[in-house]
C-alpha positions in Angstrom: -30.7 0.7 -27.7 -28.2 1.9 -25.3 -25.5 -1.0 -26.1 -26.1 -0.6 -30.3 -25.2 2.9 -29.9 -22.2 1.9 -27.5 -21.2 -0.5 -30.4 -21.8 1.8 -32.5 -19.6 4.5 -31.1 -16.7 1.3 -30.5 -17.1 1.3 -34.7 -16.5 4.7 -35.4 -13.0 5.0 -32.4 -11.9 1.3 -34.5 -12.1 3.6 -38.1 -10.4 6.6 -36.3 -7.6 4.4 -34.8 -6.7 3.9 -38.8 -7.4 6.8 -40.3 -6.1 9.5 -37.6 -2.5 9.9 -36.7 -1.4 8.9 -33.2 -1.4 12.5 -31.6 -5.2 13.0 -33.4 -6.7 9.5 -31.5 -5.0 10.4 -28.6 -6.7 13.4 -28.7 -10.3 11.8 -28.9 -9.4 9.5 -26.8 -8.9 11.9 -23.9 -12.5 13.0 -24.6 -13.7 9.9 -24.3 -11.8 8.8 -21.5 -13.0 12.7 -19.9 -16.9 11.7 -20.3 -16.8 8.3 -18.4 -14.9 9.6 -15.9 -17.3 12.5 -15.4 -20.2 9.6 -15.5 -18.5 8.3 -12.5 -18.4 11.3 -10.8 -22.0 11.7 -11.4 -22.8 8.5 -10.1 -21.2 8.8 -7.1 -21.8 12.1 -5.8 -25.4 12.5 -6.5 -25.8 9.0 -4.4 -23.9 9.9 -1.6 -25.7 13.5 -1.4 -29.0 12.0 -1.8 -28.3 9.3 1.4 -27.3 12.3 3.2 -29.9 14.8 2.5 -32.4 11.8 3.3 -30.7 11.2 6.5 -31.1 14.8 7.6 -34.2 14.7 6.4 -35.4 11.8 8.3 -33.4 13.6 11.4 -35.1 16.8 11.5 -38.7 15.1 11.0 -38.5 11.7 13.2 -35.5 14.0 15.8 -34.1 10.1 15.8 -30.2 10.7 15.5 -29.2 7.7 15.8 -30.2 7.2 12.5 -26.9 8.5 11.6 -25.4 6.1 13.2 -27.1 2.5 11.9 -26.6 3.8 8.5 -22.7 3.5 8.3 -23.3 -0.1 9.8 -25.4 -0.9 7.0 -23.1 0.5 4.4 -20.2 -1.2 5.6 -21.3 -4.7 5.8 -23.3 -4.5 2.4 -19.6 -3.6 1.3 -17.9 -6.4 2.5 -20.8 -8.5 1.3 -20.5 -6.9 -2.4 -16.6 -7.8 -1.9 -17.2 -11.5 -0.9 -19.8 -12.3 -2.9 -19.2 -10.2 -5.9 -15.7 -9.2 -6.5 -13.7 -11.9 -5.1 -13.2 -11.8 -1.5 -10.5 -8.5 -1.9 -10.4 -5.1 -3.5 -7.6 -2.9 -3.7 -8.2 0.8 -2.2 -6.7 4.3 -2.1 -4.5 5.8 -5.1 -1.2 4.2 -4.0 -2.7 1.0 -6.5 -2.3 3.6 -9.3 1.1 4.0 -8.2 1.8 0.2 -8.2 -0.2 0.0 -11.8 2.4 2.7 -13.1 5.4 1.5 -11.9 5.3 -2.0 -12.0 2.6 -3.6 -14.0 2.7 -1.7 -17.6 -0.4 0.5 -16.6 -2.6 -2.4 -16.9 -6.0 -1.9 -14.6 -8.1 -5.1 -14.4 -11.3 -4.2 -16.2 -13.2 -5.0 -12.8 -12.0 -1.6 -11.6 -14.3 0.1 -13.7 -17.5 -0.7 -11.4 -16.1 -2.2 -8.6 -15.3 1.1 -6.9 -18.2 2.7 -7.8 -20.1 -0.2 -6.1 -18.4 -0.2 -3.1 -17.6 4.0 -2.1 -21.4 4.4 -3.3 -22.3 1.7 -0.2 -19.3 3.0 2.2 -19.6 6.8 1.8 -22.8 7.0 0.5 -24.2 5.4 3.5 -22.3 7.4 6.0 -18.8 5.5 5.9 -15.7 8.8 7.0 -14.1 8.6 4.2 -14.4 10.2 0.9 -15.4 9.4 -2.9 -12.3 11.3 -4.5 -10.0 8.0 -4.4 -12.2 5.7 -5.8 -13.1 8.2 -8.6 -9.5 8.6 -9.6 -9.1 4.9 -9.4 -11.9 4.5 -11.7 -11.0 7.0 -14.3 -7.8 5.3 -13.8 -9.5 1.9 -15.2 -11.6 3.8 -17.8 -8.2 5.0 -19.4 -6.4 2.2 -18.8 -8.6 -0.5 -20.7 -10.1 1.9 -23.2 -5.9 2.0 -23.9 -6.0 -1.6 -24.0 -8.9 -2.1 -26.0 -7.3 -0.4 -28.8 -3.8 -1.5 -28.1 -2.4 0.9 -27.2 1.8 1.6 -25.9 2.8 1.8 -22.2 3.3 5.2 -22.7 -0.4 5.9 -24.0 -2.2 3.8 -21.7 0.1 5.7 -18.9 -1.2 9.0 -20.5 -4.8 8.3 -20.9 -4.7 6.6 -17.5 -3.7 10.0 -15.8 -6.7 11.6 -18.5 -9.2 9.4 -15.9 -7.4 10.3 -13.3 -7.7 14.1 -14.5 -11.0 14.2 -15.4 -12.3 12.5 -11.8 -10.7 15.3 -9.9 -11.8 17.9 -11.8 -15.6 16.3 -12.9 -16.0 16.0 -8.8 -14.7 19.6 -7.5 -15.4 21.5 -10.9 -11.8 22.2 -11.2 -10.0 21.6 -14.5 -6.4 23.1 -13.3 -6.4 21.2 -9.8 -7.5 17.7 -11.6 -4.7 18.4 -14.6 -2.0 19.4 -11.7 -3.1 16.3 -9.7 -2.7 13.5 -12.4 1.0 15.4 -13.1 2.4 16.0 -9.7 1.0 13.1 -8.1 1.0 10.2 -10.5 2.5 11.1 -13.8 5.6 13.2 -12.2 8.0 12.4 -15.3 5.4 13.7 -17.9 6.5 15.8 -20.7 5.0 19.4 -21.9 3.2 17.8 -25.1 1.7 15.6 -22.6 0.0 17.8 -21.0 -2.9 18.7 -24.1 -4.5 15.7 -23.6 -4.5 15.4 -19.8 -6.0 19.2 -20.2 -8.6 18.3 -22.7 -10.0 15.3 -20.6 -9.6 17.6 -17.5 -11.9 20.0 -19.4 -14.1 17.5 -20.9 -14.8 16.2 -17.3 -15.8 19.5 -15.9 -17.9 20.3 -18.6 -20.3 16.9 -18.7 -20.0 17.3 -14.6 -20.9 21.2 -14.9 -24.0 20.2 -17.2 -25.8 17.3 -15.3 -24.8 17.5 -12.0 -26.4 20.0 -9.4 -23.8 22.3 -8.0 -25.4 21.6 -4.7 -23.4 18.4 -4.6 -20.4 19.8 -5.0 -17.8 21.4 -3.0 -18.2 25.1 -3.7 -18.0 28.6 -1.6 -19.2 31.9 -2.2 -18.6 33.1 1.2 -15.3 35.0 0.8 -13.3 37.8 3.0 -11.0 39.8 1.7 -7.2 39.0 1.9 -5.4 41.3 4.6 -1.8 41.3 4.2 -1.5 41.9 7.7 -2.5 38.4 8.8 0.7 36.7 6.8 2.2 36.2 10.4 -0.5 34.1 11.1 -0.9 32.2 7.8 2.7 31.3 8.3 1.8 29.5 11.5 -1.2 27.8 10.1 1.2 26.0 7.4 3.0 24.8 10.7 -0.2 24.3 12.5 -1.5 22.1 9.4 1.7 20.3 9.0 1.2 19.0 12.4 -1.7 18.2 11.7 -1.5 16.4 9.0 1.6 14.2 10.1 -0.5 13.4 13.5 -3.7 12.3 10.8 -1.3 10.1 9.1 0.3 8.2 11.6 -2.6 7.3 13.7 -5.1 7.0 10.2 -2.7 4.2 9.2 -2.8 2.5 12.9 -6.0 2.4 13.1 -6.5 0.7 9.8 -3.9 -1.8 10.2 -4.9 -2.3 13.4 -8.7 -3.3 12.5 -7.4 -4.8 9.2 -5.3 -7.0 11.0 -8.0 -8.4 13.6 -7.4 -12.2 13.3 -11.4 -12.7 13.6 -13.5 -13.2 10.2 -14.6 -10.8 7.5 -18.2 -10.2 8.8 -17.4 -9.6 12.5 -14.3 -7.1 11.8 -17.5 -5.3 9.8 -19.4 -5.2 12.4 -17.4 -4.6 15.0 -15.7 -1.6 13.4 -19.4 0.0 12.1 -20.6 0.1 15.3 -17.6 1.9 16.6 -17.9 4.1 13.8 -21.4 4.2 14.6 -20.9 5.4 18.1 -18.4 8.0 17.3 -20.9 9.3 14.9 -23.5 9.4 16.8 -21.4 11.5 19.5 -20.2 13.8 16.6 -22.5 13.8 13.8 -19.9 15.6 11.7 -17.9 12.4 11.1 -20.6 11.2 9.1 -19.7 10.6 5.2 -17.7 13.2 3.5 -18.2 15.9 5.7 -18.7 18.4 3.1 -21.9 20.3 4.2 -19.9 20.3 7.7 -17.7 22.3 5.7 -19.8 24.5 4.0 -21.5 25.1 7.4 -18.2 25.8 9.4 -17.6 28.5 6.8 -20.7 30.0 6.7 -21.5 32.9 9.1 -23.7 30.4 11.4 -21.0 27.7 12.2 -23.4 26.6 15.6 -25.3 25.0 13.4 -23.3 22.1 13.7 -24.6 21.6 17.1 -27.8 21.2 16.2 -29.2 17.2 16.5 -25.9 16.6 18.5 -25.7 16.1 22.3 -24.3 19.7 22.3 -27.3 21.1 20.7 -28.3 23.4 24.0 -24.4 24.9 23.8 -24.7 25.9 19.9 -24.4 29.6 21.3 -21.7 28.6 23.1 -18.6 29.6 21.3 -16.0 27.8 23.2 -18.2 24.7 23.8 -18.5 25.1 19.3 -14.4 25.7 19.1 -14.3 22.2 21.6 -16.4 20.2 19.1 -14.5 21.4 15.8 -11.5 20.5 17.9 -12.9 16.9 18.7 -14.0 16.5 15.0 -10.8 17.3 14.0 -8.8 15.2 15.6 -11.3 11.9 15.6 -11.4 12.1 11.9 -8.3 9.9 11.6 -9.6 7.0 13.7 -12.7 7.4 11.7 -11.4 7.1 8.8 -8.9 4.8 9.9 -12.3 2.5 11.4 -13.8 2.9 8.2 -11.1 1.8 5.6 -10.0 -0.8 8.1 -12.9 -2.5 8.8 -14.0 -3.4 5.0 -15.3 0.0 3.6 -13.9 1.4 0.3 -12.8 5.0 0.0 -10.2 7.4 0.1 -8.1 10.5 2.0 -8.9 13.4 0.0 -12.0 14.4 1.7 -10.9 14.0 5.2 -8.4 16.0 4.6 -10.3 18.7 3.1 -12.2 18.0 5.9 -9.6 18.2 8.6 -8.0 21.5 6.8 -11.1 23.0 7.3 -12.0 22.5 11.0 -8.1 23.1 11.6 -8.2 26.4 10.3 -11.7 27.4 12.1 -9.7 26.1 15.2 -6.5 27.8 14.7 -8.4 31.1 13.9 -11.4 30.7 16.1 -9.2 30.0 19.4 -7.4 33.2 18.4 -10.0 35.5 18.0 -11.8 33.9 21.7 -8.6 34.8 23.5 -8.7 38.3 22.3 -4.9 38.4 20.1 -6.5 39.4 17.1 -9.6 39.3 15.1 -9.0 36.7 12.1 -11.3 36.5 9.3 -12.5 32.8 10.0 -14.0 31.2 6.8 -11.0 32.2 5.2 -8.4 30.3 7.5 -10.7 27.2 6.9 -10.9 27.6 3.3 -6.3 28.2 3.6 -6.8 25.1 6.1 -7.5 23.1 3.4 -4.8 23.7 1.5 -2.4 22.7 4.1 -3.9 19.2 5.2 -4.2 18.7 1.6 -0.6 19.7 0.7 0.8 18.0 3.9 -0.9 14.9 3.5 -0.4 14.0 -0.3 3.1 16.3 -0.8 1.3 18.2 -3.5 1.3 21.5 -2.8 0.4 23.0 -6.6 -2.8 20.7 -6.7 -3.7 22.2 -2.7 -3.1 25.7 -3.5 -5.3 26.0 -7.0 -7.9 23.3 -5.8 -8.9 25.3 -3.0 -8.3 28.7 -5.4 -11.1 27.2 -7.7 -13.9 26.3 -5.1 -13.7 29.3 -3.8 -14.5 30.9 -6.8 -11.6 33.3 -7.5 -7.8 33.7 -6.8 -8.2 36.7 -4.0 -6.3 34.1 -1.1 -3.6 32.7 -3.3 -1.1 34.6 -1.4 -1.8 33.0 1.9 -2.7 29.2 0.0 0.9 29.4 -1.2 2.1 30.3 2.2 0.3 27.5 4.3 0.6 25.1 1.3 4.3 25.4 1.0 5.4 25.7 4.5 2.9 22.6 5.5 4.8 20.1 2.6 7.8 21.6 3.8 7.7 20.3 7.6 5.3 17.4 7.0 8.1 16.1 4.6 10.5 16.3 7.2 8.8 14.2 9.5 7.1 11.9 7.0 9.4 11.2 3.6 6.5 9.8 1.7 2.9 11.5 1.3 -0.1 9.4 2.7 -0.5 7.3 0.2 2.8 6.3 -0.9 3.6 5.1 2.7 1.8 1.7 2.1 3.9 1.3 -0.7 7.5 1.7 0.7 6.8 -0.5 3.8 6.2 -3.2 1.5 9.1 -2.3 -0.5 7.3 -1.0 -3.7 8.4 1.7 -6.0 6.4 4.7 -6.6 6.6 7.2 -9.4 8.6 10.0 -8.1 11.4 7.6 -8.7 11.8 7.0 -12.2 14.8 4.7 -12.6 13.5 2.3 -9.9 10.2 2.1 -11.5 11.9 1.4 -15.1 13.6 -1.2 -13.4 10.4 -2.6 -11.9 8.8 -2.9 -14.9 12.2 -5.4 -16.6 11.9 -8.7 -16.5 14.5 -10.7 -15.1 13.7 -14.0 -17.1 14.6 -12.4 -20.6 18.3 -10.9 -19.0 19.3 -14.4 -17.4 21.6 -16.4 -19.6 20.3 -20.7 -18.9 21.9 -21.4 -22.0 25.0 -21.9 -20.3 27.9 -23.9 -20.1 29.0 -25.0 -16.5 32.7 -27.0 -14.8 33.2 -29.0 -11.9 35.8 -29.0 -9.2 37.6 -31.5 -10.6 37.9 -30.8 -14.2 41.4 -29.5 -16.0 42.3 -26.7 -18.1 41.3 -28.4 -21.1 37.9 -28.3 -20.2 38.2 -24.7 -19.8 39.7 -24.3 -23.0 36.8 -25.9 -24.6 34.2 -24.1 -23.1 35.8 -20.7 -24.3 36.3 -22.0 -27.4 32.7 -23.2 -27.7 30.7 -19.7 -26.1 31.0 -16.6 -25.4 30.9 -16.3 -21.1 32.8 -14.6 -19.7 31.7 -16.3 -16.0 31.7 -19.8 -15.9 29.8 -21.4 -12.6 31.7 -24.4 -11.0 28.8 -26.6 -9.8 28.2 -30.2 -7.9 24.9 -31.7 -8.2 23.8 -28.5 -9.5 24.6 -26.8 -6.8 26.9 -23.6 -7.0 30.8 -23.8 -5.5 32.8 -21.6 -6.9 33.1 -19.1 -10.1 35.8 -18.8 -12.7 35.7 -15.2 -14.2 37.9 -15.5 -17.8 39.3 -12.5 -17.2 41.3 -13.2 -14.0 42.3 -16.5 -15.6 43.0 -15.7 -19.4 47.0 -15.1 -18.5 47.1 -18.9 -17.2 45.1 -20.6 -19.4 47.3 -21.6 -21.9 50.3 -21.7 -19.9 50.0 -24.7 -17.8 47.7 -27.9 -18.1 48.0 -29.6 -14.6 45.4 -27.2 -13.0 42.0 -28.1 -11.6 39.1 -25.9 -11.3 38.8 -26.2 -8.2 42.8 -24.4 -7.8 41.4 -21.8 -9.6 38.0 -21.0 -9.0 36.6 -18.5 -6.4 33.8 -18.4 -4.0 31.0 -16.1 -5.7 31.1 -12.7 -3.8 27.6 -12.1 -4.5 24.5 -14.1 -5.8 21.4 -13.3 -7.2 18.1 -14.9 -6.5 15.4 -16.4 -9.2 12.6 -13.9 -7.6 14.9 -10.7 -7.2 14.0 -7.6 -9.1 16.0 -5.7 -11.4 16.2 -3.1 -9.2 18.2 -5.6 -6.5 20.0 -6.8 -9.6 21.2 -3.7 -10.2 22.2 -3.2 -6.8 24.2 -6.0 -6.4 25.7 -6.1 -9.7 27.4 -2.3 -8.2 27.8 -3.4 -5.2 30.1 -6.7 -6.2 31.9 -4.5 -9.1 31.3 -7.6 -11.0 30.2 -7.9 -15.0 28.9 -11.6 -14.3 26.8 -12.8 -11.6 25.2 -16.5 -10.7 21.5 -16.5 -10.2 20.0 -18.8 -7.8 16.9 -20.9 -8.3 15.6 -23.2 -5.3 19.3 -23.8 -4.2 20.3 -24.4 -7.2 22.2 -23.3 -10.1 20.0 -21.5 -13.0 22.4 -18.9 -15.2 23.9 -15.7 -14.8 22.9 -12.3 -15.3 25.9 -10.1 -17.1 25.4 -6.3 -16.7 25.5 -5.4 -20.8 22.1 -7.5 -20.9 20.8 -5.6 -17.7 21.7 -2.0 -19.1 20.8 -2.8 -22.6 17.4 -4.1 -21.4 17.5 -0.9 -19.0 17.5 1.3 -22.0 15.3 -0.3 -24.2 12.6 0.1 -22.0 13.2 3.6 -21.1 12.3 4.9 -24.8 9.4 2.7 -24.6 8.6 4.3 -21.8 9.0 8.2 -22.2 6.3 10.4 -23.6 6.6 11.9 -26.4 
């Protein structure tokens, strides 16, 4: 029943994609892509609240906490076994593949994508794994939009646009935030969109927060009621929280990606890196319970007017009066959650950043706040530093400040602390961003030497390929040929280089315009009298973006590409710009 109305649905988008304009589709498309997303989100969220209300359940009944502990185990090796046995043997994680997708493969998501993140968060966070569910959720609205776009064949520039729909819709489905998901699709993926682009990322944004609004319990979400007012006397201090966070979140970065590349590079096999890495997880949790899964009812608690609650079924539960014994385990928390998450994503779990470092905003500005108010310097209205915490770890981590300051505006229900989220959120991207060029995710990237979006020629250039720019239909000399061969060749084509080879192998290069005044002048010249050794080469596998490079770099029109040691054509820089600019209106939004 459910797959004939499916079909059924498929029918009536196949009529509309002939009998609506472009603009109309894209318009219902957006909803569509909106409503899957939010599915997703659905999915996802109510799982990993249900395995953690269960957990705290089975806590507070059996008073076994270590149960907390085996369950992360569990969830990470069933991932790695859903990975092996399921998808392959490898799964790509985080939003930085979104970033790839866009700038160098067309905005084409393998289908797989569409479950296989659901699978594996649900196992990883769901079952206690630090990370969070945000990531994958963008990744698969990501696929929704990409394939429903290449389903109905859709351009580059539409699949790009209803990929970053998904990727609008997940945000704001899982944080009931239309504004924050439309502002993170634009300022994090999709930073060269236009304004008309924008009513179709909006409408799946909204979309997403409706179907998430209707089905899903608010419980699940991210959400505060608890809400001081905003004191313009504390902007001193707001303005060293953004500091306070920046440091922050550059000390999570560094040491987030060491410890994942540390346990993803253990030369030992799939199954024992899961293991090993769960149980040290599984320690660390069961030393400070916090780390466990998203965090999020950590959060809720730390802003609430009861934060020792925290300490309860911890080894600190006989100090939850205690407030500096509290302020020493939010401090612990806070600075564990990278290895955590570092333990987590390393060892073979799936999921992403965003939570832990909504997470880590939050317990760094109960910190920052808390220790203030304990030494006797002021008295700081606590819940909202943690809520303007957030905004800082948030903006300093990902570089997004707009999506930071009106994420954290809409859980909290109003707009009363935009003042100090702008000031935390800007002056935390401002220093993070001197001590880190790229945001968290983009990092990966660039030490592999990828492109990411914020660079638009390079990922234009990314996305050219070389084979239709090389000239092979080409006419090549040898060393010991005259000037009548020459004059035949010219005659015969229209290069402007000609490669002097032996063997196939490159010696020299004849450029007809350092030779055209000699030519036919004198007759008792040999190639190899004339010919010059080629300033620069280019390689088979280079990318445009190197050919581009060089072609500056050797001031040269013409230059010789490489294949196996060998001579293979030449690559003149018309073709290269021509191709450069053909692809750039494919590639703009309308």
């Amino acid at each position: 029943m459910f797959k004939k109305k499916l079909l059924q649905i498929e029918a009536l988008l196949i009529v509309g994609r002939k009998k609506l304009s472009p603009k109309q589709f894209i318009f219902i498309s957006s909803v569509m892509v909106g409503i899957m997303s939010a599915f997703a989100v659905i999915f996802l969220k109510s799982f990993a609240h249900w395995v953690y209300s269960l957990a705290s359940y089975g806590n507070s009944i059996l008073k076994l906490s270590f149960i907390n502990s085996v369950l992360p185990v569990a969830g990470i090796l069933l991932t790695v076994l859903v990975v092996q046995k399921v998808l392959g043997g490898r799964i790509e994680k985080g939003t930085s593949q979104i970033l790839h997708t866009v700038a160098r493969k067309a905005s084409i998501i393998p289908p797989k994508q569409m479950y296989a993140q659901i699978i594996t968060s649900s196992l990883t966070v769901g079952l206690g794994g630090s990370a969070g569910l945000e990531s994958p959720i963008v990744v698969t609205g990501a696929a929704f939009g990409s394939n429903y776009a290449q389903k109905f064949r859709l351009s580059y520039k539409e699949r790009t646009l209803l990929l970053g729909c998904g990727v609008a819709a997940g945000i704001a489905a899982a944080f009931n935030a239309p504004i924050a998901g439309v502002l993170f699709a634009v300022e994090v993926l999709l930073v060269d969109v236009a304004i008309s682009a924008f009513t179709p990322i909006m409408i799946a944004a909204a979309t997403g927060t409706l179907v998430s609004a209707i089905i899903l319990n608010e419980e699940v979400l991210l959400r505060f009621r608890h809400q001081e007012t905003f004191d313009y006397h504390n902007i001193p201090f707001y303005i060293l929280l953004g500091f306070f966070t920046a440091f922050i979140s550059v000390f999570y970065s560094r040491n987030f990606l060491k410890t994942e590349h540390f346990f993803a590079g253990l030369k030992v096999g799939v199954y024992r890196r899961a293991l090993a890495g769960s149980l040290l997880l599984g320690l660390l949790i069961f030393v400070f319970p916090t780390l466990f899964g998203e965090g999020y009812e950590s959060i809720k608690t730390l802003a609430d007017a009861n934060p020792g609650e925290l300490l309860e079924n911890t080894l600190f539960k006989d100090f939850s009066s205690n407030e500096w014994i509290l302020l020493l385990f939010v401090g612990f928390s806070m600075m564990l959650k990278a290895f955590a998450s570092g333990i987590t994503l390393g060892s073979g779990g799936n999921g992403g950043n965003f939570a832990p470092s909504l997470f880590l905003g939050s317990y760094a500005g109960y910190f920052f706040s808390k220790f203030l108010n304990l030494t006797g310097l002021t008295d700081l209205p606590v819940s909202n530093f943690a809520m303007v915490g957030m905004a800082g770890i948030l903006s300093g981590l990902f570089h997004a400040p707009l999506t930071a300051i009106f994420l954290i505006a809409e859980i909290t229900g109003g707009y009363g602390l935009i003042i100090p989220l702008m000031i935390a959120a800007s002056i935390s991207y401002a220093i993070s961003k001197r001590f880190e060029q790229h945001s968290l995710d983009v990092k990966g990237l660039v030490k592999k030497g990828n492109v990411f979006t914020s660079n638009k020629d390079t990922n234009i250039l990314w996305t050219l390929n070389p084979d239709g720019i090389i000239h092979v239909d080409h006419k090549t000399l040898s060393a010991d040929d005259g000037m009548e061969k020459l004059r035949a060749l010219i005659t015969q084509t229209d290069q402007g280089m000609f490669a002097v080879t032996e063997n196939q192998k490159l010696t020299g290069v004849i450029y007809f315009s350092e030779v055209r005044e000699i030519i036919f002048q004198q007759d008792n010249i040999l190639m190899k009298d004339i010919m010059k050794a080629a300033c620069e080469t280019l390689d088979y596998s280079d990318t445009m973006e190197t050919v581009m490079k060089r072609l500056e770099k050797s001031r040269k029109f013409y230059l010789p590409v490489i294949r196996d040691g060998l001579y293979y054509g030449y690559i003149d820089k018309g073709s290269a710009l021509e191709a450069y600019r053909n692809q750039l209106k494919a590639m703009m939004f309308d």
